[in-house]
C-alpha positions in Angstrom: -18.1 29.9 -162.2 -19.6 31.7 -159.0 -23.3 30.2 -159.4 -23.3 30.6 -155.2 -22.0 33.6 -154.6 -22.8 35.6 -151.6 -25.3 32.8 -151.1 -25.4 30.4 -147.7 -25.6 26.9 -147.8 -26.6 24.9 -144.7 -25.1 21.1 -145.0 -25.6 18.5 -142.7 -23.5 16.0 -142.0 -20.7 18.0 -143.3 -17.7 16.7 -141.6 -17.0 14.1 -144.4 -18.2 12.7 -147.4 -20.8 14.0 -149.7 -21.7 16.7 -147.3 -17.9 17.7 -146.9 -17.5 17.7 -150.9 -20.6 19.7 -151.7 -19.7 22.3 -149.4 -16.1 22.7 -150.6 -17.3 22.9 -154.4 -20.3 25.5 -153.0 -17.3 27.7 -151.2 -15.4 27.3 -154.4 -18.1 29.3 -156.2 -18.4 32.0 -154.3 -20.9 30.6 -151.6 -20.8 30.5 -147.3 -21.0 26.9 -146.2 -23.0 26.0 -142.7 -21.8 22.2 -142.1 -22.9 20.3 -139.1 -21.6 17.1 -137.3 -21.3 15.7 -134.1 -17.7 15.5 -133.1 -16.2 19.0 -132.3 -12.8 17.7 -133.3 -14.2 16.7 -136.6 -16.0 19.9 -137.3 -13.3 22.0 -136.4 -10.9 20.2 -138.9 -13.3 20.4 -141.9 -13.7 24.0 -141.2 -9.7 24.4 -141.0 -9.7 22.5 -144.6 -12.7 24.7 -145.9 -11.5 27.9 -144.9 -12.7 31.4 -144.5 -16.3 31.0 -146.0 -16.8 27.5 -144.0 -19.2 27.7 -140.4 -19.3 24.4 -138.1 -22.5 23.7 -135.8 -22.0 21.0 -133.2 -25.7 19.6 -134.0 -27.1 15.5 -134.0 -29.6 15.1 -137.0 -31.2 12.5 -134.6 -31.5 14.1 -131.6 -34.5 16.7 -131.5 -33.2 19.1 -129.5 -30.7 20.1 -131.3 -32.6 20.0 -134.3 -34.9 22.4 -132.7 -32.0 24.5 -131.9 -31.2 24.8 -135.8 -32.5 28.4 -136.3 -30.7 29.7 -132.7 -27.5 28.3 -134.3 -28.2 29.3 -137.8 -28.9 32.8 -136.6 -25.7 33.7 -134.8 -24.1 34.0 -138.5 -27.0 34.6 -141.1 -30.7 35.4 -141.1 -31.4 33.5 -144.5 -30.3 29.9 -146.4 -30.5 29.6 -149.8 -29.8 26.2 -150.0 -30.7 23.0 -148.0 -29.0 19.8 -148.1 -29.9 17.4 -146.3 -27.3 14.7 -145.9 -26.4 13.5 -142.6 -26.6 9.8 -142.0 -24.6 6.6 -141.5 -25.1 2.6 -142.5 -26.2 0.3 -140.1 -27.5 -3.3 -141.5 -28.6 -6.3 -140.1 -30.7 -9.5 -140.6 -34.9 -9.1 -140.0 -34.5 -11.4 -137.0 -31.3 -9.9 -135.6 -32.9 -5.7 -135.9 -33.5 -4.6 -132.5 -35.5 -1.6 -131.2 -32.1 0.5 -131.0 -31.5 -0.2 -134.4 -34.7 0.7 -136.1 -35.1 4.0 -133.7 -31.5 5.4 -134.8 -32.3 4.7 -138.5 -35.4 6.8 -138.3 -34.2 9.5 -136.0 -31.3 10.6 -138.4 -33.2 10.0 -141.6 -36.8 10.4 -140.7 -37.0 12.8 -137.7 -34.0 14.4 -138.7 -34.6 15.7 -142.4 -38.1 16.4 -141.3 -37.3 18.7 -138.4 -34.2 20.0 -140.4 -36.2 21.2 -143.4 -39.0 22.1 -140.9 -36.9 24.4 -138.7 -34.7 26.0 -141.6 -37.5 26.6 -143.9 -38.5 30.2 -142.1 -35.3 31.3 -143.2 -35.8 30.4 -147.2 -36.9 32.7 -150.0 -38.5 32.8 -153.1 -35.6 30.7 -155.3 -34.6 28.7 -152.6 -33.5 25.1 -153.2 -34.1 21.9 -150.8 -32.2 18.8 -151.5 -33.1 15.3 -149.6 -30.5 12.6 -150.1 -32.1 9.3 -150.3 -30.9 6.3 -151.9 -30.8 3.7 -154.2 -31.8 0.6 -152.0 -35.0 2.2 -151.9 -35.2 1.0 -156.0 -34.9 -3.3 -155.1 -34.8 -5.6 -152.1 -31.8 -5.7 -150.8 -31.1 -9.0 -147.7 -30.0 -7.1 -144.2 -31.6 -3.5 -145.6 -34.7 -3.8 -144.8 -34.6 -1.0 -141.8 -32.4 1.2 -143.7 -34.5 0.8 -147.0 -37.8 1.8 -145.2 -36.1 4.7 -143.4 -34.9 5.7 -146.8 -38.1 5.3 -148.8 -39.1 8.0 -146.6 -37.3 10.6 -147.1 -37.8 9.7 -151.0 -41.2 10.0 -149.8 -40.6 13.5 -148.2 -39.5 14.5 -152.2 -42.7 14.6 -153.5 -44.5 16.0 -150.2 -42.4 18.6 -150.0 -42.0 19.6 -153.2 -46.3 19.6 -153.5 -46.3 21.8 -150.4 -43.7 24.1 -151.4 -43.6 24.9 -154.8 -46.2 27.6 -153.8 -43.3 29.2 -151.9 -41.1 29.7 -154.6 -38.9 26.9 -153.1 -37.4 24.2 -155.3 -36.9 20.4 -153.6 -35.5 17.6 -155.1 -33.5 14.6 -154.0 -30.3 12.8 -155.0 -30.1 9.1 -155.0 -26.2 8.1 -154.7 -25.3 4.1 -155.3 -22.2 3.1 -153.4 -20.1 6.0 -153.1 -16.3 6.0 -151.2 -17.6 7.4 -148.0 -17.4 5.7 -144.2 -20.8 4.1 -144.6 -19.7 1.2 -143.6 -17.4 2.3 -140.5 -21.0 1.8 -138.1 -22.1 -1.7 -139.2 -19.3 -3.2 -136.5 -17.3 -4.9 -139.3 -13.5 -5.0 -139.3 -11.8 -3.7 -141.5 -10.8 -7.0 -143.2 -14.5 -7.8 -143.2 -15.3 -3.8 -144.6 -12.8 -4.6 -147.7 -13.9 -8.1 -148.5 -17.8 -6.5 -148.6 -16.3 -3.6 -151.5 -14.6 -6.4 -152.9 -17.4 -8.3 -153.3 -19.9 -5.6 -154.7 -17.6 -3.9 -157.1 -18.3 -6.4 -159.7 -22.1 -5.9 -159.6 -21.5 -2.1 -160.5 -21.3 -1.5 -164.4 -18.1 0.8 -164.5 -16.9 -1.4 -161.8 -15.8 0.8 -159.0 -17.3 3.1 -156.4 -18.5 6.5 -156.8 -16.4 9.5 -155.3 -18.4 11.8 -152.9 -17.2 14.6 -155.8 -18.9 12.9 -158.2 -22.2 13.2 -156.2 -21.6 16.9 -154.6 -21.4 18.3 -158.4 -25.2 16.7 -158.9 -26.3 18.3 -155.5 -24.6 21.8 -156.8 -26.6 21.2 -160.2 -29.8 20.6 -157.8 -29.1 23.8 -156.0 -28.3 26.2 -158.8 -29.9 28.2 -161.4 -29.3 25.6 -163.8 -31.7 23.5 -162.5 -34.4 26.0 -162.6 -37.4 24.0 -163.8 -36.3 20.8 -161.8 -38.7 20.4 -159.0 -40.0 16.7 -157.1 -37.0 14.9 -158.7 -35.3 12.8 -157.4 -31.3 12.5 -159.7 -29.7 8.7 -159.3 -26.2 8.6 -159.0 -24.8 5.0 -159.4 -23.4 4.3 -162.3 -26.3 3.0 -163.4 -26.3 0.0 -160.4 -29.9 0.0 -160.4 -31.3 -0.1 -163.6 -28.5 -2.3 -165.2 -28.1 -6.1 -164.5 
């Protein structure tokens, strides 16, 4: 299938993960991939993997200048994006009485600040048909001990879903979210564990997911694709839960 061709997708957080996989399957159809990250290095590898139709951005989803430098960067390549995915962020978790003002801030500049500036500054350069996509998550569906910062900032951007999706459907521009469970990504390479204590944590939630075992970032980057296409035409404010059913079954 070429569902993307010609089109551009801009991907944040594209170095690795979900936002790595999406834009590989999107340059597999035919599309132009815009990832950004924050490590040069890192960008310039994932591009070399990508190949020809891939474009890096050295660009901090919680720093505001550089999200305010998002069209000047965009611009030096293409002067429209037909899709948006929002997906930069990391995991960072800690007990209510151990959560300190660093903690909270960089939670809610990457997810808050960040995919609110992001979509603000890239939305100029959307069409009629466009499509917006928010990842959020499924934390934001229970109470979850040592979350509670990275639940809220979360909530959000689930939040930001139906907001944007009231304000822009008027546009012609479709936004919906996806909502992974625990996917095989480096979430957990921020949260100051080793990686003995990393492996004993996946250990230990494994048997609370019903197929038993972590998602792959694939598995989520062919919902956001779905989300993006024409095949989700009449899909608008949703958000899609990707977790092997972690939080509905118990």
């Amino acid at each position: 299938m070429q569902r993307f061709k010609n089109k551009y997708a801009f991907i944040t957080g594209g170095t690795s993960g979900m936002g790595f996989a999406t834009a590989k399957f999107f340059i597999e159809e035919g599309g132009i991939a815009i990832i950004t990250g924050q490590n040069q290095i890192k960008i310039d590898e994932a591009v070399q993997k990508l190949g020809d139709n891939a474009i890096g951005i050295l660009s901090d989803a919680g720093n505001i200048d550089d999200l305010m430098n998002l069209k000047n960067h965009i611009a030096k390549f293409t002067d429209k994006i037909d899709v948006l995915y929002a997906n930069a962020g990391f995991g960072k978790f800690a007990p209510i009485e151990y959560a300190d003002e660093n903690h909270f801030d960089q939670l809610f500049n990457v997810f808050v600040k960040g995919t609110f500036f992001t979509v603000q500054q890239v939305l100029p350069l959307m069409q009629i048909g466009g499509a917006i996509i928010l990842n959020t998550s499924v934390v934001t569906e229970m109470g979850s001990a040592n979350f509670s910062v990275y639940s809220a900032a979360k909530s959000a951007v689930k939040s930001f879903v139906k907001t944007f999706a009231a304000e822009l459907a008027s546009k012609g521009i479709r936004v919906n979210g996806i909502s992974p469970g625990y996917i095989n990504t480096n979430i957990f390479n921020n949260t100051g564990l080793t990686a003995e204590q990393i492996e004993g944590t996946v250990q230990s939630i494994i048997p609370t997911i019903p197929f038993k075992r972590f998602g792959e970032a694939e598995e989520v980057a062919k919902t956001v694709l779905f989300l993006a296409s024409e095949d989700a035409s009449y899909v608008h404010g949703s958000i899609v839960t990707v977790d092997a059913g972690y939080s509905v079954i118990r």
